[in-house]
C-alpha positions, 0 to 999 in steps of 0.5 A: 287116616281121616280128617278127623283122626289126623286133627285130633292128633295135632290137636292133641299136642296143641292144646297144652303147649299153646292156649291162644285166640287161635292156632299158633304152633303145635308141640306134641305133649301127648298122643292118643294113639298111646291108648292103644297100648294100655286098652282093654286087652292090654289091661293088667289085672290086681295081681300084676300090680301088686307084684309092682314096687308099690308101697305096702304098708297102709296109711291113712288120708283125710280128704276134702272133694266134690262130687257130682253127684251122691257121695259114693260108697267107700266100702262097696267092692270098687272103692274097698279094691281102691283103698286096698290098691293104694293102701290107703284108708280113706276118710274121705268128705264127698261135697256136692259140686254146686256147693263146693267152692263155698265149702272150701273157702270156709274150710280155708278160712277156718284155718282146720284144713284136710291132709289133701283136697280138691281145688276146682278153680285156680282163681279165687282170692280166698284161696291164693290167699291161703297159698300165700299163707303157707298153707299148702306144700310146694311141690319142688320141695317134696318131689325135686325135679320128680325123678322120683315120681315118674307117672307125675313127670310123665303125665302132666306137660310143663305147659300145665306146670306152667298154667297152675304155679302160682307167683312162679310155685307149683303147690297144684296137682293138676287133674288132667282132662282130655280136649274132648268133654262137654257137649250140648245134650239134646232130645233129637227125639222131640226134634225128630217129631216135629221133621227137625234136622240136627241144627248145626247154628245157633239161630236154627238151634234157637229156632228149632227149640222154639217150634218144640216148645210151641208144639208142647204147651202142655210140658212147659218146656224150657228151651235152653239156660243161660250157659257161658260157653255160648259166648264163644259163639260171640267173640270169646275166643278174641283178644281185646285190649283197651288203649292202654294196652290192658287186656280187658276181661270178658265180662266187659268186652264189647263182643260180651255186650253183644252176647247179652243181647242175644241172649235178652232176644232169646229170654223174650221168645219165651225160651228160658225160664224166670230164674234162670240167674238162680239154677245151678248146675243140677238144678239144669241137670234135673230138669232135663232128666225129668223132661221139663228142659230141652238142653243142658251142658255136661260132659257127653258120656252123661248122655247115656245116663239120661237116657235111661232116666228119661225111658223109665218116663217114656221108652221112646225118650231119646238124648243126643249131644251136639259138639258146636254150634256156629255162630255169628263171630265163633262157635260153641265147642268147648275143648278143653285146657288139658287140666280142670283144677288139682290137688293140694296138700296141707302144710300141717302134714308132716313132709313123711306123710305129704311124700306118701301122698305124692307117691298115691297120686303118682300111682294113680297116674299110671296109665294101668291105675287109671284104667282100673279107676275108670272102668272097675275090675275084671269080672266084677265090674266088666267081662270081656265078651270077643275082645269088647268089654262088656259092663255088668250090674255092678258097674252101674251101681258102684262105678261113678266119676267121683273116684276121678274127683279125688284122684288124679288120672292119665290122659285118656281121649275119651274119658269124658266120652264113654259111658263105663255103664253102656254097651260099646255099640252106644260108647262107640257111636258116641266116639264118633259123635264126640269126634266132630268138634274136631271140624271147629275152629281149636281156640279157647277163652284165655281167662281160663288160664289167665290171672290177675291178683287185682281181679281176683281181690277186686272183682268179688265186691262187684260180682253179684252188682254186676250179675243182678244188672245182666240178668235185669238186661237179659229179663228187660227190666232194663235197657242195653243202653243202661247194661252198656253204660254200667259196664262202661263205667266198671271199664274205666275204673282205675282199679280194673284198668290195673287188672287189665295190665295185669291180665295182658303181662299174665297172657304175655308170660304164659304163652 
């Protein structure tokens, strides 16, 4: 066994039984080598699951979810086998990513909520505000102790249980993701042009992209954009209390300072662009699959995505993805916390139908069910060519991560790796590819996980003050001396200084 497999093994129990600054035990929650079992030649085809004890009578489900991308197509053959599988006739809202959040805190505060949405983050005053209102069902009182669910009780370990209750209930389904996820995509072809090695530290990452954008004033590339995971590279990983005890947040830590600076250091090369504090996510995104950016943070498998995007432009386009990056007190890996948000329920569905809900969900946790959602149907979607699974056509033109947006999955190491549209060669150079984050230092930034209600109340009303006043210190507009007076002066507000004692109790009782 290699280094890297034997980490990912370790890692693999880690990461959901201790979220810490560092590595502080390991308790074994899941094991990736169980892919084994339920890979492509183990994979049951329709029949064998309709042959199971499944329910058999249709129901029907309005749901709320993001996707990524456009809204899929409900009546192509994957998503029609879908709704056939979970005998479900799905009304389903697709909304897209970047303006999700904002479309679900209208939606609760309206009052009119669907049977079942998708919750992308735990901490958002609006809607620990609607859980507290009884909007949604608690789980214990649908499911018990999930005896009857197995797939839920199997698939989602208590640490993740644990992460998402909310004052000590659990009204969260959690979508389970692997530790394996984004990454930095990059052009090593542009790189390569100039005789650049792949960097492996921030400086000659920086450096690199700074030689690439002099060499092309034509392009008028951006080098990079302002990404939060970078700060890991600064400290993000590290506790930092105030002499009260109180846990202090990130965003006015010292070691935030210093990634403000570097960052104000970067914006001065002439690296970023202008509106860097206004891009969204597929602002970035489209950027750098027309070729007017050199980076961007997603999930690898897109790479193979981009690729094809960038080749209709030129055939020689080429995109790579960098797992870490070192730093000055870290790296850049993100790995992640064996969940990303979940599922809720409405308390206006009647417990029947709320309990028929749960069990589609639990069936979309069988690890079976959740080959089928990720990789499509046999001779439809993929053939199998001497025991490798091979995409057809109609794979790239149905098969899309929205079906994972709405329903959850199984563990699967390399799902946010392999691309079900590429060839395996490609998906299996990007396995080993992805597979060397595992050589980063495992630790990831507690406030993922961790929660204040006085944050969340409080920190709303500063949040865009404070934002404006970054992007000013980042821009120059304003000195660090003025940035660092300002965050001081939030730091020693009393009403923060409650929040800092409420993130240090949250950190103690969750690990």
């Amino acid at each position: 066994m290699n280094l890297a497999s034997s980490k990912r093994r370790l890692l693999s129990g880690l990461v959901v039984a201790v979220v810490h600054f560092g590595i502080s035990g390991c308790s074994e929650i899941w094991n990736p080598a169980m892919q084994e079992t339920v890979g492509i030649k183990n994979m049951p085809n329709s029949d064998q699951l309709e042959n199971e004890e499944l329910p058999s009578e249709f129901f029907t489900l309005h749901a709320l979810s993001n996707t990524p991308r456009e809204a899929p197509d409900l009546n192509n053959h994957f998503w029609t086998k879908i709704k056939d599988l979970f005998k479900v006739q799905l009304n389903a809202e697709f909304v897209p990513l970047d303006g999700y959040d904002t479309k679900v805190r209208l939606v609760l505060a309206s009052g009119d909520l669907p049977e079942a949405m998708v919750i992308n983050t735990l901490d958002d005053s609006v809607f620990n505000k609607a859980v507290k209102q009884g909007l949604f069902w608690d789980l214990e009182e649908l499911a018990g102790d999930f005896t009857d669910f197995p797939n839920l009780q199997r698939s989602i370990p208590d640490a993740v249980w644990k992460y998402t209750r909310i004052e000590g209930k659990s009204y969260i389904i959690p979508r389970i993701r692997p530790i394996l996820d984004a990454g930095i995509h990059w052009r090593p072809d542009i790189f390569g042009k100039l005789e650049l090695p792949q960097p492996k530290t921030l400086d000659a990452y920086i450096s690199g992209l700074k030689q690439v954008v002099d060499a092309n004033p034509l392009k008028g590339y951006i080098g990079l954009h302002f990404e939060e995971s970078f700060f890991n590279a600064f400290g993000g990983f590290e506790a930092s209390y105030n002499n009260e005890g109180g846990l202090v947040h990130k965003y006015l830590t010292d070691n935030y300072t210093e990634f403000i600076r570097w960052y104000r250091h970067v914006y001065s090369l002439g690296l970023m662009s202008k509106e860097f504090a206004v891009l969204k996510g597929s602002d970035k995104e489209n950027m750098f699959r027309s070729d007017k950016s050199l980076t961007y943070i997603r999930n690898m498998y897109h790479s193979y995505t981009y690729e094809q995007d960038l080749k209709r432009v030129d055939t020689s386009y080429k995109t790579g993805v960098i797992t870490y990056l070192n730093g000055p007190l870290g790296h850049t890996g993100e790995y992640g916390t064996g969940f990303t948000g979940g599922f809720v329920i409405s308390k206006k569905v009647p417990k029947e139908k709320a309990t028929r809900i749960l069990q589609m969900y639990d069936q979309a946790m069988a690890p079976e069910v959740t080959q089928l959602l990720l990789r499509g149907f046999e001779g439809l979607h993929y053939q199998i060519v001497n025991g490798e699974r091979i995409p057809l056509e109609l794979a790239k033109k149905e098969m899309s991560n929205a079906v994972m947006q709405i329903f959850p999955n199984s563990e699967d190491e390399w799902q946010k790796v392999i691309n079900n549209a590429a060839p395996q060669e490609w998906n299996e150079q990007m396995k080993k590819n992805a597979e060397t984050l595992y050589d980063a230092h495992y630790a990831i930034d507690p406030f993922r996980v961790i929660r204040s209600e006085t944050w969340l109340r409080e920190w709303p009303k500063a949040q865009d003050d404070y934002i404006s006043i970054r992007t000013q210190a980042i821009m120059g507009i304003i000195s660090m001396n003025d940035y660092e007076s300002y965050v001081q002066r939030l730091r020693e507000q009393p009403v923060y200084k409650q929040a800092f004692q409420e993130f240090a109790e949250s950190y103690r009782l969750m690990f």
